[in-house]
Structure formats: structure tokens, C-alpha cells
Phi, psi and omega in degrees: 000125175281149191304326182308306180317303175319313205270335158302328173293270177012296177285329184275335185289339176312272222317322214271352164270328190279298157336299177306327176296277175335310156330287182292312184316331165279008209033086206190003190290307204268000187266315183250012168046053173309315173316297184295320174336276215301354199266296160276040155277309185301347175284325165268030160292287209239176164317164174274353176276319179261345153288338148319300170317323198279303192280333191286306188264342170305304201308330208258321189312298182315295164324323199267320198290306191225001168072027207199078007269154213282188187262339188207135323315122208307054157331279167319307193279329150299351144281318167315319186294323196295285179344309185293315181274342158279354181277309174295299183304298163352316174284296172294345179283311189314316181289308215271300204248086206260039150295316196241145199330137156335286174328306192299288186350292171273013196253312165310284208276347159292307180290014071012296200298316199296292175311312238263357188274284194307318199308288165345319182283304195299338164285302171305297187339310188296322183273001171264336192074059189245184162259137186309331209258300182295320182301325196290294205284320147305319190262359149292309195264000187283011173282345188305318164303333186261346165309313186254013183286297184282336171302341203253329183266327190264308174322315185291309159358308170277317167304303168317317181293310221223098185292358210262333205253000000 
């Protein structure tokens, strides 16, 4: 990992313990997703490998730390995983194709992130004996707002670093 990596992890991972705090004192944390900005911001940031890694371990950090996100219903760890796996896939689109637009970009890998988030869900759900199919589905669309949060926030963000992107 090159230090340029390090220290964009570093940073988007700070914001991404802080942020959510700041969220919630509005009651506003689960509705705009704050965890996720700076964690897929960081993905057109750093390797796809130290942002994976980054996204993989705040949340369960977090989790562990402020209890926000809690471990039951595993929250935390279903977000490491969604998280983890959009940073990446960010990252191999950003290499295989690096033409095409920010937006597309996040916009595949959030909806990517989202099925594979309801997928998890609908599963722990099965293995709590909760219903799957509703838990699944709350936790799909209450998400919708940190979605147009981040389609709206994160291109220019990048486009501002890299006028080229």
C-alpha cells in the first residue's frame, strides 16, 4: 500500500466515524447513510484494495466503538460487506473502463451495493426467523435519500480533484 493510500484512508475513514455522529444528533443517520459518503468517495481515491479494506473494517470499528452500526441485527457487518464490495467494484470500473463518467460509475455500483445489502438482509432476517421479505425491502428503499445524497455529492467531489474525471 503506498502512503498516498494510507493517508486518503485515514482520512475518509476519520470522516466516516464522524460523520454519522453528526447525523444522527439530527436524527438523520439511517435515512442519508453518512457512513457510506466518505467510504465511496474513497474509492475514486485510493486503490481498490486499501479502500476495500477501509470500508470493510470502519463499520465493524464503528460498531464496536459507539455501537452505531449495532452488531444485532448485524447491521454492521452488512454494511462491510455492501460497502466493501462498491469500493471495489469502483475501482475495477474506474481501471477496465476509465472513460466513462463518475455518475455511471456510482450509480452501477451503488445499485449493485443495494441488491447485495436487501440480499443479506433477507437472509439474517431468515436466520432471526424475522420476515425476510419486509426487512429486505426496509432496508432497500429507506436508503433512498443517502443514495441521492451521494449521486449528488460525490461526482462533483471528484470532478473538483481530477477535472479530467
Amino acid at each position: 500500500m503506498k502512503p498516498r493510500d494510507l493517508a486518503y484512508c485515514g482520512l475518509f475513514g476519520a470522516a466516516s466515524l464522524v460523520l454519522p455522529v453528526l447525523f444522527h444528533v439530527l436524527q438523520a443517520g439511517h435515512f442519508f447513510m453518512p457512513m457510506y459518503l466518505p467510504l465511496v468517495t474513497l474509492a475514486f481515491f485510493a486503490r481498490p484494495g486499501a479502500a476495500a479494506l477501509t470500508a470493510l473494517l470502519v463499520p465493524v470499528l464503528s460498531g464496536a466503538v459507539t455501537g452505531m452500526p449495532p452488531f444485532y441485527p448485524p447491521v454492521a457487518p452488512v454494511m462491510a460487506v455492501e460497502i466493501a464490495l462498491m469500493t471495489v467494484m469502483i475501482g475495477v470500473l474506474r481501471t477496465s473502463f476509465p472513460r466513462i463518467p463518475v455518475w455511471l460509475d456510482l450509480a452501477v455500483a451503488l445499485t449493485v451495493g443495494r441488491v447485495v445489502n436487501a440480499g443479506l438482509f433477507y437472509a439474517a432476517a431468515q436466520a432471526l426467523e424475522l420476515p425476510p421479505g419486509f426487512v429486505a425491502g426496509v432496508s432497500l428503499l429507506s436508503g433512498w435519500p443517502g443514495l441521492v445524497l451521494m449521486m449528488a455529492v460525490i461526482p462533483p467531489v471528484v470532478r473538483l480533484s481530477n477535472p479530467r474525471a
